[in-house]
ROTOR-434282 format. One record per atom (N, C-alpha, C, O): residue number from 1; atom name; x negated, y, z negated. Coordinates in Angstrom, 3 decimals, decimal comma. Example, Ala and Ser with C-alpha at 12.3 -4.5 7.8 and 13.67 -1.06 7.14 Angstrom:
<rs>
1_N_-13,190_-5,690_-7,800
1_CA_-12,300_-4,500_-7,800
1_C_-13,200_-3,300_-7,800
1_O_-14,236_-3,319_-8,465
2_N_-12,850_-2,250_-7,080
2_CA_-13,670_-1,060_-7,140
2_C_-12,900_0,030_-7,870
2_O_-13,409_1,138_-8,039
</rs>
This chain:
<rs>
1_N_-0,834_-1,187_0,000
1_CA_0,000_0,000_0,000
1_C_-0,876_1,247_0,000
1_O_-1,978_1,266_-0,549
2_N_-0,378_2,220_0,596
2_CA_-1,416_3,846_0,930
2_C_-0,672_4,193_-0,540
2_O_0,458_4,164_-1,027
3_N_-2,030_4,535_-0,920
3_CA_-1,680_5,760_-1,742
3_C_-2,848_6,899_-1,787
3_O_-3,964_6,868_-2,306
4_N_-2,195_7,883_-1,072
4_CA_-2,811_9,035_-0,639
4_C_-2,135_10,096_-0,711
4_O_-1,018_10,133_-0,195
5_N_-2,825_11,509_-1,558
5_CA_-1,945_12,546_-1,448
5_C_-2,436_13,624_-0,753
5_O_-3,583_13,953_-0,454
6_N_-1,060_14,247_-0,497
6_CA_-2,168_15,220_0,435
6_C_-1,419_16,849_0,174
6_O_-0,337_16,779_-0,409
7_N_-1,781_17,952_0,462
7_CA_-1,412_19,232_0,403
7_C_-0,229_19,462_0,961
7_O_-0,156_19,722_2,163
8_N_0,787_19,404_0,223
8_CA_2,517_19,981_0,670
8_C_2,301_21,025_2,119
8_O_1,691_22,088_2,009
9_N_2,779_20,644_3,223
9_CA_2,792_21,665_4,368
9_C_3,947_22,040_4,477
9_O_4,954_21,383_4,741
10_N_3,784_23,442_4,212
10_CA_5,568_24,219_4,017
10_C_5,782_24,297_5,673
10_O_4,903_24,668_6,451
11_N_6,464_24,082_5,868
11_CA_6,811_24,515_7,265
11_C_8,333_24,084_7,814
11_O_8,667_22,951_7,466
12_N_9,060_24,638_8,419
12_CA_10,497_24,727_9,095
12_C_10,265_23,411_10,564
12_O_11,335_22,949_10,959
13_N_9,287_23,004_11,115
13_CA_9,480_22,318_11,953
13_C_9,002_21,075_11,781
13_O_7,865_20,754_12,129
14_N_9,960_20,168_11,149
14_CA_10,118_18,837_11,292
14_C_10,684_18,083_11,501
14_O_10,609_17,029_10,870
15_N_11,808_18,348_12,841
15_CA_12,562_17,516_13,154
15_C_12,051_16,505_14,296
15_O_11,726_16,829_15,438
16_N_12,049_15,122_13,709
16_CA_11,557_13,970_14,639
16_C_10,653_13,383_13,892
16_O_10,583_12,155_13,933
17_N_9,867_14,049_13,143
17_CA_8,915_13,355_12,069
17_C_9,603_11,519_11,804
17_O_8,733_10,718_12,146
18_N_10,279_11,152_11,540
18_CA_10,882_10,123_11,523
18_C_10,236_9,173_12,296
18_O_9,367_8,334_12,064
19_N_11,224_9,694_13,813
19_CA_11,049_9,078_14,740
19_C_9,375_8,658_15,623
19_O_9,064_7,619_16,206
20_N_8,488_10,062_15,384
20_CA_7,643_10,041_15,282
20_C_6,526_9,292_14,716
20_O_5,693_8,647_15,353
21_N_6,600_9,458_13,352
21_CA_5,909_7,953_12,796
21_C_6,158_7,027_12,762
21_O_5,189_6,439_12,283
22_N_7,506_5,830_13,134
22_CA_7,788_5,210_13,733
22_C_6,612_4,359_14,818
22_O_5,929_3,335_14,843
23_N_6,927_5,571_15,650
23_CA_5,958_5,193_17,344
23_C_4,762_5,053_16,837
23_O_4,162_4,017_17,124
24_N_3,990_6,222_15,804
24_CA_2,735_6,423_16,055
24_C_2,095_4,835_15,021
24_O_0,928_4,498_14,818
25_N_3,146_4,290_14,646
25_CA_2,790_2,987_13,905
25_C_2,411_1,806_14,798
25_O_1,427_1,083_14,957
26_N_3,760_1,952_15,360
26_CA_3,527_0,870_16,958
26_C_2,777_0,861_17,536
26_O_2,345_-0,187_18,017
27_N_2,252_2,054_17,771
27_CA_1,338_2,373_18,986
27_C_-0,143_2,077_18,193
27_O_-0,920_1,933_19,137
28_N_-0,777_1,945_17,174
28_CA_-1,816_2,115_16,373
28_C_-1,677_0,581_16,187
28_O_-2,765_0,036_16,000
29_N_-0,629_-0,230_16,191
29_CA_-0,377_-1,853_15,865
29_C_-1,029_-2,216_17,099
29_O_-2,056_-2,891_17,162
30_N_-0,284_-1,660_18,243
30_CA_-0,451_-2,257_19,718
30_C_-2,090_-1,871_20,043
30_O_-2,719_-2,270_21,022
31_N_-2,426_-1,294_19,332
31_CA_-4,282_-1,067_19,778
31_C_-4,882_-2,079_18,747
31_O_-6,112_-2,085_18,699
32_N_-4,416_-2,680_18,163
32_CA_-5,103_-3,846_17,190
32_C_-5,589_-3,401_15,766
32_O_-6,338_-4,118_15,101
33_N_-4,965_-1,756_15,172
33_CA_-4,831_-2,181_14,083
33_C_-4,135_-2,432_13,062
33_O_-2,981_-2,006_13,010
34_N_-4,608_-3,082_12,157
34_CA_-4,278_-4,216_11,562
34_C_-3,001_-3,363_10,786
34_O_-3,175_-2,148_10,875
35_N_-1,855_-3,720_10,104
35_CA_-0,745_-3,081_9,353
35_C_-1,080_-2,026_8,224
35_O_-0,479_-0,989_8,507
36_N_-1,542_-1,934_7,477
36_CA_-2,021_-0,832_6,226
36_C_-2,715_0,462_7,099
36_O_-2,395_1,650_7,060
37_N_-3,999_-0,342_8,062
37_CA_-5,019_0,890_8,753
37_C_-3,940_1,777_9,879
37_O_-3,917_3,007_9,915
38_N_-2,935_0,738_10,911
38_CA_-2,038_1,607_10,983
38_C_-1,255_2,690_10,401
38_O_-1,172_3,863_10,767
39_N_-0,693_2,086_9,425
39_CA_0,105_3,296_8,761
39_C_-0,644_4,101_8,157
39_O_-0,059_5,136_7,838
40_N_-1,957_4,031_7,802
40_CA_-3,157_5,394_7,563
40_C_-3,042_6,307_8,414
40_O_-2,772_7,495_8,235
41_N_-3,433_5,246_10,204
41_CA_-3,979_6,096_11,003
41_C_-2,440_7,282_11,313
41_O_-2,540_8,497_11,147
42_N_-1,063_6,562_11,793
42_CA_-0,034_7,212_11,568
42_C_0,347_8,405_10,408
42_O_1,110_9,354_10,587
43_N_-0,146_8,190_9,598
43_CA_0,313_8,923_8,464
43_C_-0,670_10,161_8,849
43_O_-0,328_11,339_8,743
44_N_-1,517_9,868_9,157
44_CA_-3,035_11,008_9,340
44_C_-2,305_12,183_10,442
44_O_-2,129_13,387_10,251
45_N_-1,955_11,316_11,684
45_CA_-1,356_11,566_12,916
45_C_-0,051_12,810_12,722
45_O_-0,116_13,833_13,403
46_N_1,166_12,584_11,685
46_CA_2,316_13,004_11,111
46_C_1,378_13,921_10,737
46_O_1,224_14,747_11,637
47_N_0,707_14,116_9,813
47_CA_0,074_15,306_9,245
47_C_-0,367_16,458_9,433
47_O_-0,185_17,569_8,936
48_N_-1,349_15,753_10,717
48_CA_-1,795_16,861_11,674
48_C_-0,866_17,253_12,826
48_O_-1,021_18,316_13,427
49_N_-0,468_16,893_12,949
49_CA_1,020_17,095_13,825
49_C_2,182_18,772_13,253
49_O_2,538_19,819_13,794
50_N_2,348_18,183_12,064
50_CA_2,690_18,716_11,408
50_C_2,130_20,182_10,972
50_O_2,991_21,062_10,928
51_N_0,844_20,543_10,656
51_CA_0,263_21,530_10,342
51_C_0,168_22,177_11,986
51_O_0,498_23,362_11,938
52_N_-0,119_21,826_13,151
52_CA_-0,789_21,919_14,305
52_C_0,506_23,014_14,873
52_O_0,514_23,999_15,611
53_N_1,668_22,179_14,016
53_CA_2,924_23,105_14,527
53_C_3,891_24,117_13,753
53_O_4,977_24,472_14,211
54_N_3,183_24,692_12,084
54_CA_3,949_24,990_11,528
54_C_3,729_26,176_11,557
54_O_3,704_26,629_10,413
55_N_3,475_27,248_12,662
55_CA_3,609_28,551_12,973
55_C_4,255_28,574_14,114
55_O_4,696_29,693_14,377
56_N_4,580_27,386_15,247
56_CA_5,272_27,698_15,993
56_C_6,924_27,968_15,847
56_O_7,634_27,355_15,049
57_N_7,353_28,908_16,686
57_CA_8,748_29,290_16,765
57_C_9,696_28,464_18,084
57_O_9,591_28,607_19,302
58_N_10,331_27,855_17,538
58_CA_11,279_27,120_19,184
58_C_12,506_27,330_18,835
58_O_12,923_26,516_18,010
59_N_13,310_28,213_19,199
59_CA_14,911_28,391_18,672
59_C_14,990_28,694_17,547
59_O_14,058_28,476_16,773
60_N_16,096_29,261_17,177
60_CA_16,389_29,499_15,504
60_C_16,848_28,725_14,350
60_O_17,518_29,176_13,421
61_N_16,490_27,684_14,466
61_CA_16,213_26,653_13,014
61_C_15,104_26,150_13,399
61_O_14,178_26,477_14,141
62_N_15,504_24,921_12,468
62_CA_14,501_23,557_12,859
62_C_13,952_23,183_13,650
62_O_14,585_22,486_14,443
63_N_12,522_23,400_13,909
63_CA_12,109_22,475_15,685
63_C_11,250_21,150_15,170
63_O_11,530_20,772_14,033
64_N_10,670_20,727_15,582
64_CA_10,070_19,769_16,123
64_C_8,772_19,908_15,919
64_O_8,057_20,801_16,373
65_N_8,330_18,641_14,940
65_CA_6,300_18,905_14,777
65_C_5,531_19,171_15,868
65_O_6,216_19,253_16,888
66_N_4,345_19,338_16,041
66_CA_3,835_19,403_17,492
66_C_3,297_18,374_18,038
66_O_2,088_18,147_18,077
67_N_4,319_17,578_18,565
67_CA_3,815_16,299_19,266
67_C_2,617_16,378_20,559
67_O_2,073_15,323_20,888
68_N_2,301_17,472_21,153
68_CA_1,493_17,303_21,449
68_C_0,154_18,268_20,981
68_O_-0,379_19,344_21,252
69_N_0,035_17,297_20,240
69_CA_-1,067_17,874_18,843
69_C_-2,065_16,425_19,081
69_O_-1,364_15,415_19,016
70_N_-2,896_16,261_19,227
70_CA_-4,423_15,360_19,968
70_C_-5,219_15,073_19,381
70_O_-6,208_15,064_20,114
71_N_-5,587_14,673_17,987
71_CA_-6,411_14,260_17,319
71_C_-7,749_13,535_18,391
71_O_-8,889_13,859_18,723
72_N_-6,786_12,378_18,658
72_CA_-8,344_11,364_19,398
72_C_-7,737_11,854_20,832
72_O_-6,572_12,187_21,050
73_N_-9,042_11,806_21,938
73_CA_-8,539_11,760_23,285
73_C_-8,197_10,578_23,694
73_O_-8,790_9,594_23,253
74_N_-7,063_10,445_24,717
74_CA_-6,735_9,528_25,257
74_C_-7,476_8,534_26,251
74_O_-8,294_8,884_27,101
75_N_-7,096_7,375_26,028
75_CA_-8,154_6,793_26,705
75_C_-7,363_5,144_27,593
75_O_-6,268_4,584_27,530
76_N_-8,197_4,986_28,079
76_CA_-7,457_3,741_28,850
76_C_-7,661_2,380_28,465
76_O_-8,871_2,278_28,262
77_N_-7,035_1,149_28,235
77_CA_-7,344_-0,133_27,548
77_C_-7,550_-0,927_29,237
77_O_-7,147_-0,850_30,397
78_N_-8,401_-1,627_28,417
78_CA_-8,722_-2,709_29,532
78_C_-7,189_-3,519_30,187
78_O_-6,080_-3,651_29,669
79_N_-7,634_-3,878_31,294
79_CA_-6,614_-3,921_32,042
79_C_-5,617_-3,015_32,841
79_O_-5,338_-2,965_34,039
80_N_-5,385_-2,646_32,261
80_CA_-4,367_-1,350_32,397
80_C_-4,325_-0,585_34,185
80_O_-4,989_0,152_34,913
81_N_-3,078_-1,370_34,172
81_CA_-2,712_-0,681_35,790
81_C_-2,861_0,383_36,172
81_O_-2,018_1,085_35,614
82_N_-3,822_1,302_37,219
82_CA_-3,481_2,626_37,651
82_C_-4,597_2,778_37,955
82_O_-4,963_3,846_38,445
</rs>
């Protein structure tokens, strides 16, 4: 189990966070790691996500963390069509 704390990020845009770490679990499973280091690497991911977007303005409530917020660059897995 994580137990990690981290600095309260005040911010108005977190809608999807949910859904968001969700994926970023899957997607961190589907690269081979293992269940706990996933939900680290996810949890890390939500975080910075989160801070990356909490000065932006999108409409007048609630928006959305900044999903495209890039920690690691993207990269291609073996095999991989294209």
């Amino acid at each position: 189990m994580l137990n990690k704390e981290s600095t309260r990020i005040r911010i108005r845009n977190l809608y999807g966070t949910g859904f968001t770490l969700s994926s970023a679990i899957a997607g961190h499973q589907g690269l081979d790691a293992a269940s706990p280091h996933a939900l680290g690497l996810a949890r890390d991911f939500i975080l910075g996500a989160l801070a990356a977007g909490a000065d932006v303005t999108t409409g007048g409530g609630n928006g959305p963390l900044n999903h495209g917020f890039g920690p690691v660059p993207t990269r291609r897995l073996p095999g991989a069509a294209g």
